[in-house]
C-alpha positions in Angstrom: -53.5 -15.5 -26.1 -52.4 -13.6 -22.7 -53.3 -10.3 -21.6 -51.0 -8.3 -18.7 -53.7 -6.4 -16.8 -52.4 -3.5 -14.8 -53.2 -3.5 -11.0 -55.4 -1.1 -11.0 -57.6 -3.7 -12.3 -60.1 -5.5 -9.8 -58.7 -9.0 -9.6 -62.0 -10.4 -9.1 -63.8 -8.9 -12.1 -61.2 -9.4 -13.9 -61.5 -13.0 -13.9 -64.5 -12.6 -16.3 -62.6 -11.6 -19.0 -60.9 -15.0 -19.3 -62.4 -17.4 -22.3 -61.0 -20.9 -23.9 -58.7 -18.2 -25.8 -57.5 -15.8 -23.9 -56.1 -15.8 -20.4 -55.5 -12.9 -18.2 -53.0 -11.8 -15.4 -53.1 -9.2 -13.2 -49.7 -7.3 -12.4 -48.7 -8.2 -8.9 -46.5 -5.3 -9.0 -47.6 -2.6 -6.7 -45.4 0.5 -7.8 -44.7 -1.0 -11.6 -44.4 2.1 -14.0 -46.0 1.3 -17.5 -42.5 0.7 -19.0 -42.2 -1.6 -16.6 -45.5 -3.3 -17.4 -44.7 -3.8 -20.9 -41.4 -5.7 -20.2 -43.2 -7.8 -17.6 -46.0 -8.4 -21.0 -42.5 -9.1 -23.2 -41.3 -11.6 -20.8 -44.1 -13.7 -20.0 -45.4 -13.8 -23.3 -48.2 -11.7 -23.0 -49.5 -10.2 -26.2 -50.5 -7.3 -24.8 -50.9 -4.8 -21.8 -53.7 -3.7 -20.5 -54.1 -0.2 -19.5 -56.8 1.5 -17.4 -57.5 4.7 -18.7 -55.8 5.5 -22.7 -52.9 7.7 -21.2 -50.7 4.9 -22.3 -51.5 5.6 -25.8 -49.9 9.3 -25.7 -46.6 8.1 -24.3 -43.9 7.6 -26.7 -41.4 6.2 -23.9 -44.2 3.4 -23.7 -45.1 2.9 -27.2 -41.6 2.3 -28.2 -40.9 -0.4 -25.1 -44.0 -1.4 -26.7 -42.6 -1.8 -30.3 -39.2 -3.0 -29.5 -40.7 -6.0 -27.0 -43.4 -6.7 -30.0 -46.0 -5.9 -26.9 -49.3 -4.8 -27.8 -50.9 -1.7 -26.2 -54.5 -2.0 -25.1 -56.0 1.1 -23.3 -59.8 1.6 -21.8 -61.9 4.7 -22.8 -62.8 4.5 -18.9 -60.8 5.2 -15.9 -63.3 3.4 -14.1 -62.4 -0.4 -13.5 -65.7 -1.6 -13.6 -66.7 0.1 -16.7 -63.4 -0.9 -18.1 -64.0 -4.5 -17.2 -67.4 -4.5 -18.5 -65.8 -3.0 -22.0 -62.9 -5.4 -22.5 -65.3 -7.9 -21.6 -68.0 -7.0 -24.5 -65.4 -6.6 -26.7 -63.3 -9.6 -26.0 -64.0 -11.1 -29.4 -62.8 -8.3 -31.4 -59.5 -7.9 -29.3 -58.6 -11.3 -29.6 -59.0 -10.8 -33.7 -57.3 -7.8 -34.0 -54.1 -8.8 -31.5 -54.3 -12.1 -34.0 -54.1 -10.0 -36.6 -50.8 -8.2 -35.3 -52.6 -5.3 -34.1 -50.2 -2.6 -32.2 -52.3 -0.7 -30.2 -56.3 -0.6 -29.3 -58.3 2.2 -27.8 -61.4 -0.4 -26.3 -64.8 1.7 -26.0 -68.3 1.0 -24.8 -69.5 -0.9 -27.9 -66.2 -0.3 -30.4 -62.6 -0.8 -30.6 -60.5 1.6 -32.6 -56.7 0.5 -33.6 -53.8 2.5 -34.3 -50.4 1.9 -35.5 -47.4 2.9 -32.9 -46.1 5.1 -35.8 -49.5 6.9 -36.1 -49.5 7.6 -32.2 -45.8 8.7 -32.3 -46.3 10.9 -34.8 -49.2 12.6 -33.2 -47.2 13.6 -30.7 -49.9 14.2 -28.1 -50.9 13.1 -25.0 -54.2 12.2 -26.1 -54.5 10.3 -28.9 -58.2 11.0 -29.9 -57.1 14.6 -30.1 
């Protein structure tokens, strides 16, 4: 399994996230919009993008890119890389599962993952989806 990592991402850390099932790239594209991130996942044949920070999870331009690219969206609780890295990291296991399992979309928290549906986070309509 393959995981798009936005830039924002440390490249070094995120080299810890990598395990005998899941690989992980780091967008080399400085000024990529999250659209643009999501068809970069679709054609390399990522099964997901990795978001710092869940704003990805309120935008329906994204969700649908998303949807129609069969891209999964994976979004940290954190804004801060480190603590973002040390999440997706703990919780490595249960992403791997639940993108296996043909998860859409993942909020990953310290200790937890919670998963949504694109429909449910369209129809919420919000820019947070915890709201």
């Amino acid at each position: 399994m393959k995981l798009l990592l936005e830039q924002s991402f440390p490249a070094r850390q995120s080299a810890l996230l990598h395990t005998p099932f899941v690989s992980t790239e780091r967008s080399s594209r400085p000024n990529a919009t999250d659209r643009d991130l999501v068809d970069d996942a679709a054609e390399t044949g990522s099964s997901a993008v990795v978001f710092l920070g869940r704003h990805a999870l309120g935008r329906p331009d994204v969700l649908s890119r998303a949807s129609e690219g069969k891209v999964a969206v994976v979004a940290t609780e954190t804004m801060n890389p480190l603590d973002a890295i040390d999440y997706l990291h703990d919780n490595i296991g249960v992403i791997r599962r639940r993108l296996s399992e043909r998860a859409e979309a993942l909020l990953v928290q310290r200790g937890r993952v919670l998963q949504f549906t694109i429909d449910e986070l369209l129809a919420r309509g919000v820019e947070d989806p915890l709201s």
